[in-house]
VODRENTOR-135412 format. One record per atom (N, C-alpha, C): y, z, x; residue number from 0; atom name. Coordinates in nm, 4 decimals, always signed. Example, Ala and Ser with C-alpha at 12.3 -4.5 7.8 and 13.67 -1.06 7.14 Angstrom:
+----------+----------+----------+-----+------+
:    north :       up :     east :  nr : atom :
+----------+----------+----------+-----+------+
:  -0.5690 :  +0.7800 :  +1.3190 :   0 :    N :
:  -0.4500 :  +0.7800 :  +1.2300 :   0 :   CA :
:  -0.3300 :  +0.7800 :  +1.3200 :   0 :    C :
:  -0.2250 :  +0.7080 :  +1.2850 :   1 :    N :
:  -0.1060 :  +0.7140 :  +1.3670 :   1 :   CA :
:  +0.0030 :  +0.7870 :  +1.2900 :   1 :    C :
+----------+----------+----------+-----+------+
***
This chain:
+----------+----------+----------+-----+------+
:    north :       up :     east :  nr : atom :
+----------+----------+----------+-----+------+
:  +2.0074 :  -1.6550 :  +1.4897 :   0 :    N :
:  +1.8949 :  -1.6774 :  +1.4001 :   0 :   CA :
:  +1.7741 :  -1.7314 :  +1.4782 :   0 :    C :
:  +1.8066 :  -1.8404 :  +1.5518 :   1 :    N :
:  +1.6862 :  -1.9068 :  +1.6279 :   1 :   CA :
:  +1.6320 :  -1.7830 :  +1.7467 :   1 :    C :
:  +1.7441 :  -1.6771 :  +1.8045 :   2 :    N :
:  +1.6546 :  -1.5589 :  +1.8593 :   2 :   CA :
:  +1.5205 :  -1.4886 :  +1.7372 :   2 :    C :
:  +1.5764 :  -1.4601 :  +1.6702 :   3 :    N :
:  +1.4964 :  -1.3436 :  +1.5211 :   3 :   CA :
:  +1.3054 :  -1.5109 :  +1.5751 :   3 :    C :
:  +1.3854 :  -1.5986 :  +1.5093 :   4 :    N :
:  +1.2469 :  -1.6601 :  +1.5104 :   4 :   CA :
:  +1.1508 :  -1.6765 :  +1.5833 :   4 :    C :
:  +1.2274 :  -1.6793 :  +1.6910 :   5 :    N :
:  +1.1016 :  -1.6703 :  +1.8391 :   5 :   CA :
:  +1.0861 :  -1.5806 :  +1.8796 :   5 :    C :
:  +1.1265 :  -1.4463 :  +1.8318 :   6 :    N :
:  +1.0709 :  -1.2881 :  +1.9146 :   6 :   CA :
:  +1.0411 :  -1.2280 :  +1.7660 :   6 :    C :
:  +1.0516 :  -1.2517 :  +1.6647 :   7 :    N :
:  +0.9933 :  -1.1375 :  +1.5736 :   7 :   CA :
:  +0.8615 :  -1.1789 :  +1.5621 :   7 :    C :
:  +0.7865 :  -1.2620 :  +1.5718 :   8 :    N :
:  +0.6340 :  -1.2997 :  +1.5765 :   8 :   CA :
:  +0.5715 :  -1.2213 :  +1.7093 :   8 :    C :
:  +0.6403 :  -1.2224 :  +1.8182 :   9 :    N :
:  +0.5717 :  -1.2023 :  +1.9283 :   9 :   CA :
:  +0.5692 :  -1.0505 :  +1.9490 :   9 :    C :
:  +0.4564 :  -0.9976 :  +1.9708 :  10 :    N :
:  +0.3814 :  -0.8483 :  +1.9338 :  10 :   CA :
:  +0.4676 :  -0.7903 :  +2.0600 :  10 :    C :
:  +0.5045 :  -0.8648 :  +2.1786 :  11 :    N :
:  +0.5929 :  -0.7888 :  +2.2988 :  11 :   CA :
:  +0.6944 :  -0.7399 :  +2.2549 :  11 :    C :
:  +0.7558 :  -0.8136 :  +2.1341 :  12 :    N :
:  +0.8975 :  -0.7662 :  +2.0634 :  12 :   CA :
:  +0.8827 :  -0.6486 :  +1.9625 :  12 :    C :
:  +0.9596 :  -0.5687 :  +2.0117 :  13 :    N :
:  +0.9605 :  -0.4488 :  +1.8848 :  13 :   CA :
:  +1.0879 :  -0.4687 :  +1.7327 :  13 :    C :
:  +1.0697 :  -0.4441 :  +1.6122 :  14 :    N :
:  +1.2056 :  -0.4824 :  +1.5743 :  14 :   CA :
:  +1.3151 :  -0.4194 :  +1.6082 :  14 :    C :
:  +1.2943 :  -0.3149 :  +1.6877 :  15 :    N :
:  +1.3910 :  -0.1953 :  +1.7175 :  15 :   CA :
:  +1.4804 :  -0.2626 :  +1.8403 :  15 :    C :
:  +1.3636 :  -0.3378 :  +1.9225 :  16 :    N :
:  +1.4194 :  -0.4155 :  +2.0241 :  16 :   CA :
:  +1.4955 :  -0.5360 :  +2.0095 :  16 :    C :
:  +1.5088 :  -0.5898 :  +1.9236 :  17 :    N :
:  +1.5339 :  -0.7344 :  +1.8992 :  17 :   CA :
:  +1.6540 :  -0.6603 :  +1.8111 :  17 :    C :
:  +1.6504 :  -0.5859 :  +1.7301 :  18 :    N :
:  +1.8050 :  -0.5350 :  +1.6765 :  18 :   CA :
:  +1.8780 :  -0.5060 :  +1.8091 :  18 :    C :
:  +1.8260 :  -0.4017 :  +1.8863 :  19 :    N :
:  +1.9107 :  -0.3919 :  +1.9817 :  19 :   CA :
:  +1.9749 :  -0.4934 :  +2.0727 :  19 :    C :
:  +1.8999 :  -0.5850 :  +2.0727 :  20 :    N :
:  +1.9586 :  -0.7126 :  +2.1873 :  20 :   CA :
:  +2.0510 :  -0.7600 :  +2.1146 :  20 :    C :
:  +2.0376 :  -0.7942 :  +1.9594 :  21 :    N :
:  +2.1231 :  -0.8284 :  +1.8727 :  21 :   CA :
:  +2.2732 :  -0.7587 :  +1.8383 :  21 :    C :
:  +2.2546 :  -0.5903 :  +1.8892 :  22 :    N :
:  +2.3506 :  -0.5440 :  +1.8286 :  22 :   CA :
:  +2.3108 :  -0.5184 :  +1.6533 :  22 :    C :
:  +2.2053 :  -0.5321 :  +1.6141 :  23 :    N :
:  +2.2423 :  -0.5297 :  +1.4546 :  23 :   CA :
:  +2.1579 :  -0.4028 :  +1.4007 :  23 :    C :
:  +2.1577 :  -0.3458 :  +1.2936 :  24 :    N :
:  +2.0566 :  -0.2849 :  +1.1940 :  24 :   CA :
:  +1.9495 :  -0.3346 :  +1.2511 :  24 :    C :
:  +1.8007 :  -0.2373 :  +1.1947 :  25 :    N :
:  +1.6518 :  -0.3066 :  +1.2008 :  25 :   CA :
:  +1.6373 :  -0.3761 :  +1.0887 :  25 :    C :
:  +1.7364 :  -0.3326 :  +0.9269 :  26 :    N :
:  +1.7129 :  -0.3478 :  +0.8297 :  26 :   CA :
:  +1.7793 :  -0.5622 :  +0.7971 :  26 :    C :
:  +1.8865 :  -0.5403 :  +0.8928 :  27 :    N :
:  +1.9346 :  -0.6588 :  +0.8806 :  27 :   CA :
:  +1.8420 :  -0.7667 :  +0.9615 :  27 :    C :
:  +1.7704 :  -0.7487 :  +1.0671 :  28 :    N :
:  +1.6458 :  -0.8375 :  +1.1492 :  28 :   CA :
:  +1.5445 :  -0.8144 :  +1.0180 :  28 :    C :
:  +1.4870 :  -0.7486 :  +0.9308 :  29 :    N :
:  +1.4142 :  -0.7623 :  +0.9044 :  29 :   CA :
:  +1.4373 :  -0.8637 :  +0.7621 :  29 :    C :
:  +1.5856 :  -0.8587 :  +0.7182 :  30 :    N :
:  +1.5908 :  -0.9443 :  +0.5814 :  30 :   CA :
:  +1.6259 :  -1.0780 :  +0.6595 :  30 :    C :
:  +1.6587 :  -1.0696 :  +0.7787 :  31 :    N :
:  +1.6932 :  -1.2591 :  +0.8375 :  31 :   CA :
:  +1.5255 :  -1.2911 :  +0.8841 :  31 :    C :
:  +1.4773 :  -1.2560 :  +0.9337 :  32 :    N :
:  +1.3073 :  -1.2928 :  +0.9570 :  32 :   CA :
:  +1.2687 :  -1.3021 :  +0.7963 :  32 :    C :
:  +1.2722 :  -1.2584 :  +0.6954 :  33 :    N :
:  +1.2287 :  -1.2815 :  +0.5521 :  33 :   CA :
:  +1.2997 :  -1.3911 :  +0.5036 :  33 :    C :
:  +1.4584 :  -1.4202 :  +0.5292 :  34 :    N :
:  +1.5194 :  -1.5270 :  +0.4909 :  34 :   CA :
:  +1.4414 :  -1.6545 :  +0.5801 :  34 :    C :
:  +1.4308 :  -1.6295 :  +0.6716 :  35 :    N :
:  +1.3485 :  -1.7752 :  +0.7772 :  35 :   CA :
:  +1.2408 :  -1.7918 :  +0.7473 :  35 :    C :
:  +1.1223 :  -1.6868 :  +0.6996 :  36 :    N :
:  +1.0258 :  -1.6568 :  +0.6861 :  36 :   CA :
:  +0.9476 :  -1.6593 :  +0.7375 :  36 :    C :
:  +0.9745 :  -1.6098 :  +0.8591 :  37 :    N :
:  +0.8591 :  -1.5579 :  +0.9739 :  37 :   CA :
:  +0.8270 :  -1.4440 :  +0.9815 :  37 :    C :
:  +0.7312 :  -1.4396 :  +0.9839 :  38 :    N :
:  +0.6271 :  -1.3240 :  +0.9722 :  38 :   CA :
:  +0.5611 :  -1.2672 :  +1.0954 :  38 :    C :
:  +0.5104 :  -1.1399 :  +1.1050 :  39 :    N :
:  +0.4550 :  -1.0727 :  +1.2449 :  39 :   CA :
:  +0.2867 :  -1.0607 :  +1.2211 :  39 :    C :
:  +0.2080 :  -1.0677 :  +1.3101 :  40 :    N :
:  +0.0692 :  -1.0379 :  +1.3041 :  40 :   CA :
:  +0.0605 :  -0.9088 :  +1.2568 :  40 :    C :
:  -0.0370 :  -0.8836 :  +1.1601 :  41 :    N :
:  -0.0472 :  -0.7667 :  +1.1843 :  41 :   CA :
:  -0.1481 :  -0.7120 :  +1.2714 :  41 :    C :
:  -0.1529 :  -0.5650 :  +1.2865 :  42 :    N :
:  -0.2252 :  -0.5050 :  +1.3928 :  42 :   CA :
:  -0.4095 :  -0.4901 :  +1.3561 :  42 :    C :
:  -0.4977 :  -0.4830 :  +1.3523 :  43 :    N :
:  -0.5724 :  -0.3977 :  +1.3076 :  43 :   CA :
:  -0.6227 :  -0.2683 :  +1.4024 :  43 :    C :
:  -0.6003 :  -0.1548 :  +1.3133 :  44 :    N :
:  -0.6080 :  -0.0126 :  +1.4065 :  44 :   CA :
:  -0.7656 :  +0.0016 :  +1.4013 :  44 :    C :
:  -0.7706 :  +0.1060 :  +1.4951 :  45 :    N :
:  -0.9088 :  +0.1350 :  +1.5138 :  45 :   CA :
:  -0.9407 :  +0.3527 :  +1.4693 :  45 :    C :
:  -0.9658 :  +0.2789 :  +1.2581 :  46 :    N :
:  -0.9442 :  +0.3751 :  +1.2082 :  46 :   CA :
:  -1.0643 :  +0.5065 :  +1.2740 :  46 :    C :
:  -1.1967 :  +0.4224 :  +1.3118 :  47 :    N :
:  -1.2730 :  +0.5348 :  +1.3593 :  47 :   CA :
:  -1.1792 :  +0.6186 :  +1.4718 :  47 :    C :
:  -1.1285 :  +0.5673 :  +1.5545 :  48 :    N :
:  -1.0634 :  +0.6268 :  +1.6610 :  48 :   CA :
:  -0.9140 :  +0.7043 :  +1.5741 :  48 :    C :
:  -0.8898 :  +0.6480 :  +1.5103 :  49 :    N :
:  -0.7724 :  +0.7431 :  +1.4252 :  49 :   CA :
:  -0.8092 :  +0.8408 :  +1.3668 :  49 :    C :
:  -0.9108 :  +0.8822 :  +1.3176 :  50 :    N :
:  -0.9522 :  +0.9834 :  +1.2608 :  50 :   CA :
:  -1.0487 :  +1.0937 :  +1.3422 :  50 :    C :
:  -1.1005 :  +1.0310 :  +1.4815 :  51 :    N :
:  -1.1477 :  +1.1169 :  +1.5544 :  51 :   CA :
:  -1.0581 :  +1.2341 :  +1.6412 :  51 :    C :
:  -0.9544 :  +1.1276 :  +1.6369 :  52 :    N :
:  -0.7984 :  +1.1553 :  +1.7422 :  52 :   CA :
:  -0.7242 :  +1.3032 :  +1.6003 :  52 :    C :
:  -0.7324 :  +1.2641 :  +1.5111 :  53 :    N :
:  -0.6900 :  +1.3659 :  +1.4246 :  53 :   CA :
:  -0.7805 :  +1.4882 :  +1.4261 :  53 :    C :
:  -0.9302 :  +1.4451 :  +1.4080 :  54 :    N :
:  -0.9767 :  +1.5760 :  +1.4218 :  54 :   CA :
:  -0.9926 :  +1.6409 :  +1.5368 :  54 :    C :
:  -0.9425 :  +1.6463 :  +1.6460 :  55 :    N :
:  -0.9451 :  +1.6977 :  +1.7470 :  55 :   CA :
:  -0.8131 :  +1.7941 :  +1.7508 :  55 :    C :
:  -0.7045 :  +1.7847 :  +1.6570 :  56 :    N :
:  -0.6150 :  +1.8351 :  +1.6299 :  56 :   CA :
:  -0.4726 :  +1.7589 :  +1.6511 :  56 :    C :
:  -0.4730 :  +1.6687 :  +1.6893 :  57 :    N :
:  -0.3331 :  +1.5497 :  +1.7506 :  57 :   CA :
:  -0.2661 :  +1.5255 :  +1.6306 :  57 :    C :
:  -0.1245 :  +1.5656 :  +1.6624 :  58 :    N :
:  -0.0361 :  +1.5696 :  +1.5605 :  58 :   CA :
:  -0.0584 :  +1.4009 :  +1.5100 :  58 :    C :
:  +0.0042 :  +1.3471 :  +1.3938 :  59 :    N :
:  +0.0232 :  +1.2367 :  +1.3317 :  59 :   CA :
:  +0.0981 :  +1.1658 :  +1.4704 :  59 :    C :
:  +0.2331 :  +1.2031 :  +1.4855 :  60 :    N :
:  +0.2511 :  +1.1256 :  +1.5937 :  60 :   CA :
:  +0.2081 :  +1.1257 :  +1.7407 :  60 :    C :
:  +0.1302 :  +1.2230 :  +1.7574 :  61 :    N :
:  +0.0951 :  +1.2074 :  +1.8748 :  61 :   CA :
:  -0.0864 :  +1.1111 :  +1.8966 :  61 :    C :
:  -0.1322 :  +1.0630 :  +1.7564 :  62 :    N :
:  -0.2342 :  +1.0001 :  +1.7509 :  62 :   CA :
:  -0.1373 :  +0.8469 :  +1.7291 :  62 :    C :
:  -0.0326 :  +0.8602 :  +1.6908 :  63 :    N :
:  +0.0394 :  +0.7322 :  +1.7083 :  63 :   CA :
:  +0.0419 :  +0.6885 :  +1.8329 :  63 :    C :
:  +0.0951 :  +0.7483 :  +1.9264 :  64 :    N :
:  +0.1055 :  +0.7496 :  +2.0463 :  64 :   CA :
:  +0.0102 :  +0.6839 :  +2.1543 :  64 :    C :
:  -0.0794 :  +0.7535 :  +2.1165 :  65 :    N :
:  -0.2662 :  +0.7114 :  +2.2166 :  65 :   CA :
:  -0.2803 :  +0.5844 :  +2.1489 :  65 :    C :
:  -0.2391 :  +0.5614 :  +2.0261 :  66 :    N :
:  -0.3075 :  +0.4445 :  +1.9734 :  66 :   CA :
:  -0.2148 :  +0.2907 :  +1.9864 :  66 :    C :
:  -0.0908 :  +0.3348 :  +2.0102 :  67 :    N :
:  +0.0051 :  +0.2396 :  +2.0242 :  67 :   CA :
:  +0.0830 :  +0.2291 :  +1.8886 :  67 :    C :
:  +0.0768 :  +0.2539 :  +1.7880 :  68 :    N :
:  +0.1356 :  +0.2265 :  +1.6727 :  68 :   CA :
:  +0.1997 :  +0.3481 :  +1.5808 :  68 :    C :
:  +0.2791 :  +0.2839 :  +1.4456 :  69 :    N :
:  +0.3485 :  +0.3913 :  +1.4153 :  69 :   CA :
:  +0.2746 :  +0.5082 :  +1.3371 :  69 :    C :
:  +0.3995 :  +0.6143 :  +1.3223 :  70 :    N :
:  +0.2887 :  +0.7383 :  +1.2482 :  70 :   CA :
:  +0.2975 :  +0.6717 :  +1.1011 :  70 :    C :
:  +0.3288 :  +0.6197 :  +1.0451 :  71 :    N :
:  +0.2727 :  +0.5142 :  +0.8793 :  71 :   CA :
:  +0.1685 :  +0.4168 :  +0.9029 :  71 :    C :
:  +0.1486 :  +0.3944 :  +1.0362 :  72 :    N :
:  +0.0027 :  +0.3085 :  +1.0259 :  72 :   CA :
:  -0.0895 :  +0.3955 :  +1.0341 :  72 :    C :
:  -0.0778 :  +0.5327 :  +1.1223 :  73 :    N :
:  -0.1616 :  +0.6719 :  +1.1718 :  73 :   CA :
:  -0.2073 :  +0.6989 :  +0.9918 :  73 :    C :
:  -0.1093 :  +0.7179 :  +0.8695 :  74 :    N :
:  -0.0751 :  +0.7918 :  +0.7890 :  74 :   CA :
:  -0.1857 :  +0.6708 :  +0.7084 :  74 :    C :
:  -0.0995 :  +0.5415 :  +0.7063 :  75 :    N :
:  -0.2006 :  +0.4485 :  +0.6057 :  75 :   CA :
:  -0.3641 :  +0.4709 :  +0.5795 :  75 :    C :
:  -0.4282 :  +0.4555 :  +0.7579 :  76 :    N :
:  -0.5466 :  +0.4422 :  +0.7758 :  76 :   CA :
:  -0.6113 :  +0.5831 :  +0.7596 :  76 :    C :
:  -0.5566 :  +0.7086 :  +0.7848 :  77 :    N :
:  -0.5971 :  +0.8435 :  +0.7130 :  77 :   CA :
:  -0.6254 :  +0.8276 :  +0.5545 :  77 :    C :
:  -0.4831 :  +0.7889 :  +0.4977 :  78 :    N :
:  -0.5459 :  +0.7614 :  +0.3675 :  78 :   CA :
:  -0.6557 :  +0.6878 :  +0.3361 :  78 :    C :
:  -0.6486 :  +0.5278 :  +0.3907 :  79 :    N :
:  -0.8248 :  +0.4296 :  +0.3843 :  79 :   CA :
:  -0.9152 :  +0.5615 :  +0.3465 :  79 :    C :
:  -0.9261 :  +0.6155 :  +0.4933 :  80 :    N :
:  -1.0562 :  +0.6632 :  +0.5103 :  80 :   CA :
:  -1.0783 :  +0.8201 :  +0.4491 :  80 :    C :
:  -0.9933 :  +0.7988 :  +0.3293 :  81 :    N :
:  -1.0214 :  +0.9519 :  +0.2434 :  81 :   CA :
:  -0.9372 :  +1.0324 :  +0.2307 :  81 :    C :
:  -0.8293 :  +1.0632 :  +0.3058 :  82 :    N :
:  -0.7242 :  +1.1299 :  +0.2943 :  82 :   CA :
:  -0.7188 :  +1.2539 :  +0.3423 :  82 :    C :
:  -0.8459 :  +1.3302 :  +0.3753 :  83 :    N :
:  -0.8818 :  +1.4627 :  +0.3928 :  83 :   CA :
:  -0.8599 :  +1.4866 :  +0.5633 :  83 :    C :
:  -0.8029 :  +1.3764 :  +0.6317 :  84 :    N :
:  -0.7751 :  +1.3875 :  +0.7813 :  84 :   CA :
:  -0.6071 :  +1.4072 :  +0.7783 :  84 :    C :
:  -0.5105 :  +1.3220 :  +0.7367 :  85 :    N :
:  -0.3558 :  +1.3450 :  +0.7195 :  85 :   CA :
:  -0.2657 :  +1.4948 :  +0.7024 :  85 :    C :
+----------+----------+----------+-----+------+
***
């Protein structure tokens, strides 16, 4: 438990990573960080650059990719900004 608390805040930690060190589910790190109640920063993306990266033709995940983050943050910020880029 005292691992989950000191690496699920820290942006170096992925939850994918911290299950894995654990051995566990992502789903089970993510209900013990909610039981402790620590929480992660969130990111803010840089939707102009998400939507330029789309119109150039870059798949959803491959604008994930350039940008560092997942294709549901790619997907979120398409929607923000109108929906007509996704």
């Amino acid at each position: 438990m005292q691992f989950v608390a000191e690496t699920y805040p820290d942006p170096e930690w992925d939850i994918h990573q911290i299950a894995e060190k654990l051995e566990r589910d992502h789903r089970h790190i993510y209900s013990m960080a909610h039981r402790l109640g620590v929480k992660r920063e969130h990111t803010k993306l840089d939707a102009g650059r998400i939507v330029e990266l789309r119109g150039e033709g870059l798949s959803l995940e491959a604008v994930a990719a350039v940008m560092g983050c997942s294709k549901g943050g790619v997907q979120r910020v398409l929607k923000d900004a109108g929906g007509q880029h996704g």
